[in-house]
C-alpha positions as CSV (number, residue, x, y, z in Angstrom):
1,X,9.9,-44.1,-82.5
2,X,13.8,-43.8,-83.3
3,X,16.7,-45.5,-82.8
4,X,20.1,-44.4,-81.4
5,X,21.8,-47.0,-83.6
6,X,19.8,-47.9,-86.6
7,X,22.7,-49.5,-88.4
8,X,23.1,-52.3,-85.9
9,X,19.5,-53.2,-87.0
10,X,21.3,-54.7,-90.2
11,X,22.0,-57.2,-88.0
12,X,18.8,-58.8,-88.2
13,X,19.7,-60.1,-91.6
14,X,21.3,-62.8,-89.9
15,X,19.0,-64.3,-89.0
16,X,18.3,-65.7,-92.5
17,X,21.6,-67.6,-92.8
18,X,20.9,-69.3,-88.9
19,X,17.4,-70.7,-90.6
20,X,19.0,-72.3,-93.4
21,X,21.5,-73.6,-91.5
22,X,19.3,-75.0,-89.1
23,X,17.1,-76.8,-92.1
24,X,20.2,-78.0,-93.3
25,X,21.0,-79.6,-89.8
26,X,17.1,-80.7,-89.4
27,X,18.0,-82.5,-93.1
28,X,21.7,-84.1,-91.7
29,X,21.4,-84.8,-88.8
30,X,18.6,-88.2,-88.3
31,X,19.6,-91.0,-86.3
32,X,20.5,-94.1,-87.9
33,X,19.1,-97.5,-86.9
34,X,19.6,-100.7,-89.8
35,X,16.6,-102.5,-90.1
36,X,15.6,-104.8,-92.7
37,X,12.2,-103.4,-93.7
38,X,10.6,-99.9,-92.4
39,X,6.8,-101.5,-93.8
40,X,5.8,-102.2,-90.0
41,X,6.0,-98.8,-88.9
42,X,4.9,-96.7,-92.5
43,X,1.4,-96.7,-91.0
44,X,2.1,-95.2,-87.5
45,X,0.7,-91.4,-86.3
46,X,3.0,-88.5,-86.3
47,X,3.0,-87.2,-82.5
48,X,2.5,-83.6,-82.1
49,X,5.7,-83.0,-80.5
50,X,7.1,-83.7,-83.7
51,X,5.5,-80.7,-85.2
52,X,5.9,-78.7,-82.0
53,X,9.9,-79.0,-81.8
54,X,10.9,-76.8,-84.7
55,X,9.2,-73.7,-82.5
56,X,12.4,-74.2,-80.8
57,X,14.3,-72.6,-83.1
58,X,11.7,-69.9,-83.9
59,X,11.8,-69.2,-80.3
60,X,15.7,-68.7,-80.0
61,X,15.7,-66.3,-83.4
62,X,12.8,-64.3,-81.7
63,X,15.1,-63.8,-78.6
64,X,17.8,-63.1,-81.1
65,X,15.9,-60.3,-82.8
66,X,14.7,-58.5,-79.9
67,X,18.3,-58.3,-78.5
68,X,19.4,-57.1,-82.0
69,X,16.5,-54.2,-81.1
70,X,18.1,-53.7,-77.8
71,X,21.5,-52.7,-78.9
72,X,20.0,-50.2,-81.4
73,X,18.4,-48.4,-78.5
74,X,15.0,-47.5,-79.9
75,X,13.8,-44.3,-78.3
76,X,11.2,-42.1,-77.8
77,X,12.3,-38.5,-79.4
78,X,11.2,-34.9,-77.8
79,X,12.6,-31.7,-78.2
80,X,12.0,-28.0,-77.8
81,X,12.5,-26.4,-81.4
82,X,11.6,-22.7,-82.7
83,X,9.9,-22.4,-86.0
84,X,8.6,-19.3,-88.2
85,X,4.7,-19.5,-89.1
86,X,2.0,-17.4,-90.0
87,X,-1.0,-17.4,-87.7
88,X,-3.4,-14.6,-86.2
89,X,-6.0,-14.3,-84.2
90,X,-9.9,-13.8,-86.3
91,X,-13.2,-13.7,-85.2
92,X,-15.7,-14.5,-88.0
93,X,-19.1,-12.7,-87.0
94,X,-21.9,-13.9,-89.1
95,X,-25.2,-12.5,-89.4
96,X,-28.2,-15.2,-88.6
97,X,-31.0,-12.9,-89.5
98,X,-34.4,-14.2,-91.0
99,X,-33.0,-12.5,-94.6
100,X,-29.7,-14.5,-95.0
101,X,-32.2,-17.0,-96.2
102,X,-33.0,-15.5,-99.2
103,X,-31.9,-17.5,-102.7
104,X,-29.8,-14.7,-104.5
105,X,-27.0,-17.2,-103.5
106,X,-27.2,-21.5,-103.6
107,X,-28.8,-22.7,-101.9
108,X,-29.4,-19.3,-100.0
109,X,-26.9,-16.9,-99.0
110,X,-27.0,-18.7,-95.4
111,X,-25.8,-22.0,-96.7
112,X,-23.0,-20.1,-99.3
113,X,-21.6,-17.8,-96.1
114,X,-21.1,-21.8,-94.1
115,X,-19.6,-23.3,-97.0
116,X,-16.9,-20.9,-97.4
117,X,-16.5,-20.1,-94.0
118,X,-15.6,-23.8,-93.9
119,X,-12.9,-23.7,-96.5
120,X,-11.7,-20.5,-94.8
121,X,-11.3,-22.1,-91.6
122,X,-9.9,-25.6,-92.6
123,X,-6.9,-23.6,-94.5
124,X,-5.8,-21.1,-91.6
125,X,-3.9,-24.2,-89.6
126,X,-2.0,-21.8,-87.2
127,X,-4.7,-19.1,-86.3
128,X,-7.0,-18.6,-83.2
129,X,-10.4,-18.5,-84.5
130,X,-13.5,-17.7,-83.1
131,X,-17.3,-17.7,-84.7
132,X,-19.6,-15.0,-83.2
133,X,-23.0,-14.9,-84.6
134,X,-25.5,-12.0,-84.6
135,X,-29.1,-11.1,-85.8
136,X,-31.6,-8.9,-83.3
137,X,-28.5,-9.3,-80.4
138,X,-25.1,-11.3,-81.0
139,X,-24.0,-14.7,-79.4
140,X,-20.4,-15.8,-78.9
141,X,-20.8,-19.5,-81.3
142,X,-17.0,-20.4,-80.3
143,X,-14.7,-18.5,-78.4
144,X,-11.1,-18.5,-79.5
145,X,-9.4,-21.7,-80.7
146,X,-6.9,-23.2,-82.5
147,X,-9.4,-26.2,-83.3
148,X,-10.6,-26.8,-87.0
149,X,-12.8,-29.3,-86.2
150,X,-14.7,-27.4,-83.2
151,X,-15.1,-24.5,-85.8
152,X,-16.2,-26.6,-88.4
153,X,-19.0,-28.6,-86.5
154,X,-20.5,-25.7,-85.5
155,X,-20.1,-24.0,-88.5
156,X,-21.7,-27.1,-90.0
157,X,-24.9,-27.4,-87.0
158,X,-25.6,-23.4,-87.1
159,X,-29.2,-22.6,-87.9
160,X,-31.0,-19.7,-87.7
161,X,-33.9,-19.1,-85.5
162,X,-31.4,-18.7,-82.9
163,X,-31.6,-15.3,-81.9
164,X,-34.4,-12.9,-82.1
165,X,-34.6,-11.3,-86.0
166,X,-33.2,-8.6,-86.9
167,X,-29.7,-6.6,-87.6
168,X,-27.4,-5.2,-84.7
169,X,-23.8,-5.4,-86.3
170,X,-22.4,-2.8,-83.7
171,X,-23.2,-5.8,-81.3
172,X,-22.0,-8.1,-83.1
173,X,-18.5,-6.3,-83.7
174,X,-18.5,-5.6,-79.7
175,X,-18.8,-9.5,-78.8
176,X,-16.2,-10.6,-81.7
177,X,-14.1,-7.6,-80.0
178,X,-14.5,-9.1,-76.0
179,X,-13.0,-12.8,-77.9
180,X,-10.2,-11.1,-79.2
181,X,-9.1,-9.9,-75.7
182,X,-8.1,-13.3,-74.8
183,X,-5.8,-13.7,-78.2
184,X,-2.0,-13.3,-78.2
185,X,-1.2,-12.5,-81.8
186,X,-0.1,-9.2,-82.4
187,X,-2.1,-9.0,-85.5
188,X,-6.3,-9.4,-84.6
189,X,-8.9,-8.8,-87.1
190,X,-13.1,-9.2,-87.8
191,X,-14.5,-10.7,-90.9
192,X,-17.6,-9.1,-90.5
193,X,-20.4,-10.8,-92.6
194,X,-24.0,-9.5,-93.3
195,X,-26.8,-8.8,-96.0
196,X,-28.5,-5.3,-94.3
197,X,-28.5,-2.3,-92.2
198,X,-28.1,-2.0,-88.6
199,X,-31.6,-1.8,-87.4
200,X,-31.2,-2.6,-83.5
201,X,-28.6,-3.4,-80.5
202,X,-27.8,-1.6,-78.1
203,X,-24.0,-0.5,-79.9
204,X,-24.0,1.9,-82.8
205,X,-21.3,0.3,-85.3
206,X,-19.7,3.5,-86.0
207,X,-18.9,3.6,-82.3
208,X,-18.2,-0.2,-82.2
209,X,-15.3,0.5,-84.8
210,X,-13.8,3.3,-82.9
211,X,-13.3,0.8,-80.0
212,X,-11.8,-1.7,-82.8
213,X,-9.5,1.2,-84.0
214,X,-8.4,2.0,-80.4
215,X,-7.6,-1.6,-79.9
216,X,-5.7,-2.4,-83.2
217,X,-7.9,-4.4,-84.5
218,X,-8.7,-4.6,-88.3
219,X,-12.5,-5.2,-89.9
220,X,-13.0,-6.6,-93.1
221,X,-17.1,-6.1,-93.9
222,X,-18.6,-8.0,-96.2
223,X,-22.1,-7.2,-97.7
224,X,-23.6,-10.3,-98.8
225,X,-26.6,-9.6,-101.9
226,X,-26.9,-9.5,-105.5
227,X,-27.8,-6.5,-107.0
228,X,-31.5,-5.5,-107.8
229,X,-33.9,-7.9,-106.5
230,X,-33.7,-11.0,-104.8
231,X,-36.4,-14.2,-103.7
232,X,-36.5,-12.7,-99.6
233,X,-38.5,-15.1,-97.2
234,X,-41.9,-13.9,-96.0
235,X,-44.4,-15.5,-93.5
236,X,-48.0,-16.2,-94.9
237,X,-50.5,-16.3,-92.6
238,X,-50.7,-19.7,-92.0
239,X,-46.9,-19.5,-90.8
240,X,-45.2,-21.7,-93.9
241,X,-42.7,-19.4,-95.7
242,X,-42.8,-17.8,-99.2
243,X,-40.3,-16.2,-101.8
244,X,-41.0,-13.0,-103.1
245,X,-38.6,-10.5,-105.2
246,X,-38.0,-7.5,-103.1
247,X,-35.4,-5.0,-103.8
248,X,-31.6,-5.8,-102.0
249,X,-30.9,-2.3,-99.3
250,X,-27.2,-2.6,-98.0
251,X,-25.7,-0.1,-95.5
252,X,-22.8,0.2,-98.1
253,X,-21.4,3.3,-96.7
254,X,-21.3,2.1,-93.2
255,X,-20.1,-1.1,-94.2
256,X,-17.4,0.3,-95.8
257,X,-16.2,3.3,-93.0
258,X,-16.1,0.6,-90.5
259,X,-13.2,-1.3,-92.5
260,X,-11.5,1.9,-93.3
261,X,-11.7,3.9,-90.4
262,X,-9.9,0.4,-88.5
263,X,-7.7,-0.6,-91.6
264,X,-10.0,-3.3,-93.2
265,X,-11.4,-3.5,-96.0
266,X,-15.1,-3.2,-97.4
267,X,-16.1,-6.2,-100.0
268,X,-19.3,-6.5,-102.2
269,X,-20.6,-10.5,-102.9
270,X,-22.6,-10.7,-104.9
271,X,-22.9,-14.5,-105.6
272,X,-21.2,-17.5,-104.8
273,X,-18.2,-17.2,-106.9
274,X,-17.6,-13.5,-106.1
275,X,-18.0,-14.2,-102.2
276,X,-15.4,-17.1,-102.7
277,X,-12.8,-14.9,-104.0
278,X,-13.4,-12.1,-101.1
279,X,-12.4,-15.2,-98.7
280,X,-9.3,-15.6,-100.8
281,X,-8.4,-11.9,-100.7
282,X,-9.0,-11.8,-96.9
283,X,-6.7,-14.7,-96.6
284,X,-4.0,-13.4,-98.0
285,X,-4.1,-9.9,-96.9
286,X,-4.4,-11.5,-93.2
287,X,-0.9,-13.1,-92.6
288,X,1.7,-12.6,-89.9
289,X,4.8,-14.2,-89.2
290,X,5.1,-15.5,-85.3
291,X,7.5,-17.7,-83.6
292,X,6.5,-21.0,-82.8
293,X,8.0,-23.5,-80.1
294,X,7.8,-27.1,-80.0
295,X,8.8,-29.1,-77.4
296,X,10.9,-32.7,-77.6
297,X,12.5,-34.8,-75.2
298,X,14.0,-38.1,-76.3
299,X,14.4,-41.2,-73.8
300,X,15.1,-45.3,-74.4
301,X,12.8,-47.4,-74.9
302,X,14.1,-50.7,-75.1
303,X,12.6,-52.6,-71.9
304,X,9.8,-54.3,-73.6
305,X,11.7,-55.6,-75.9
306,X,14.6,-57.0,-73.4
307,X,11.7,-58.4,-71.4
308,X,10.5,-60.1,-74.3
309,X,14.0,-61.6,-75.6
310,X,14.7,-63.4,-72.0
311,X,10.9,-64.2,-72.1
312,X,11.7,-66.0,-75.5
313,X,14.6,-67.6,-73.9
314,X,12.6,-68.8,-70.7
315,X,10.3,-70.3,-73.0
316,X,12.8,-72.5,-75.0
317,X,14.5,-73.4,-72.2
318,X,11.5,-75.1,-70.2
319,X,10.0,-76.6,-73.5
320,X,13.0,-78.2,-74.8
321,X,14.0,-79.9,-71.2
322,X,10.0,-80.9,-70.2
323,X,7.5,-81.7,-73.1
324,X,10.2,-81.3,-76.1
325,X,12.8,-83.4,-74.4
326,X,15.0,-85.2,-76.7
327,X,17.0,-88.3,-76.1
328,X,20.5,-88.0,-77.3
């Protein structure tokens, strides 16, 4: 809400002078009747219409007001504007397999991959995201959009189990590439997240990042693990899950050809800090500038207060000549 002419608002400050005059009138302006004594009528009741009449005068300085409104033309403002901003379209592929779960990371490297995701995606405010996840096959979680909150609820509700174990990361880059098809940024990348070697699908990742290469699209890897051993989840045989040490195998080399064979880069997390600060590098590596327009159209909106002033008016008018009627 605007107003074409905001200084005739100062108008309304006039409003304070016609009150205390009309107080000072109220004060002056009793009829006079000489009596000897008053003492007869000390003990009658007040009517109501006494108390009713000075809504009179609130009534006329509400009409008052909203014509004061009226002349400053309050209006509804659009307009089509250009703007610079950085935005880009990402896919964040995340691996769901049975060993993100182990506790190298707090409170495993599951739960420390959502929470910075989450950051990750609440600061990129002008970029197409979209969340594919991946463990024996890949899943589209989100397809592309430009709402944080979508992102961030299912970032939030993912749990694992959803797919059948293991590690296919050359499917996983093949679905996050079929989402960036539908963006419109010129720059399109993959932040590629996982703790192992490819070990199924039905796309090798090598040729998965050819087809990224060919399309312009970057990779950032990340290989999620301390170094030496880590507590890994196991299945006893009555089906509850244990914690054992066993030794942390990354496809390092494959990792790191796929994001520099497509312009990416490979990173190494090894704990909750150091995975942080890959986030931070990957967000400011991934910027571009695009042109942004914004619509605005701008039209008066006055009428409901016009209809209120002669409403105001109306009002007075029939109580002070029925119910408030005075007798000169």
């Amino acid at each position: 809400m605007q107003f074409a002419h905001p200084h005739i608002l100062w108008l309304l400050l006039l409003l304070l002078p016609l009150a205390g005059w009309y107080i000072w009138k109220l004060r002056n302006s009793h009829a006079t009747m000489a009596m000897s004594t008053t003492a007869p009528f000390a003990k009658l009741p007040r009517s109501w219409k006494e108390y009713l009449r000075y809504i009179l005068v609130l009534l006329r300085l509400g009409a008052l007001a909203c014509l004061i409104i009226v002349l400053a033309r309050p209006q509804i403002k659009d307009s089509w504007r250009t703007s610079s901003t950085e935005g880009t379209d990402i896919v964040l592929a995340l691996d769901v397999s049975t060993s993100m779960l182990a506790r190298d990371f707090k409170p495993d490297r599951f739960g420390a991959a959502k929470e910075v995701a989450t950051r990750f995606i609440a600061g990129r405010e002008s970029d197409n995201i979209g969340i594919v996840i991946f463990a024996g096959e890949s899943l589209t979680g989100v397809p592309m959009t430009i709402d944080r909150s979508q992102l961030i609820s299912y970032l939030q509700n993912l749990d694992m189990n959803m797919l059948v174990d293991g590690t296919a990361i050359g499917d996983g880059i093949a679905t996050a590439l079929n989402r960036l098809k539908e963006g419109k940024a010129k720059s399109k990348s993959i932040i590629l997240l996982t703790d192992g070697s490819n070990n199924t699908g039905v796309v090798a990742p090598v040729t998965a990042s050819e087809v990224a290469k060919e399309l312009g699209v970057k990779i950032y890897t990340i290989g999620i693990g301390t170094n030496g051993n880590a507590p890994y989840p196991t299945r006893t045989m009555s089906g509850a899950i244990e914690f054992t040490p066993q030794p942390v195998v990354i496809d390092e080399g494959t990792l790191r050809t796929i994001a520099e064979s497509t312009g990416g880069k490979y990173f190494r997390a090894t704990g909750n800090r150091t995975l942080e600060e890959v986030f931070q590098e990957i967000d400011a590596l991934e910027k571009t500038h695009m042109d942004v327009r914004h619509f605005s159209h701008t039209e008066d909106n006055y009428m409901l207060w016009a209809w209120l002033a002669l409403g105001l008016v109306m009002l007075e008018l029939l109580l002070r000549y029925t119910v408030l009627r005075s007798i000169p």
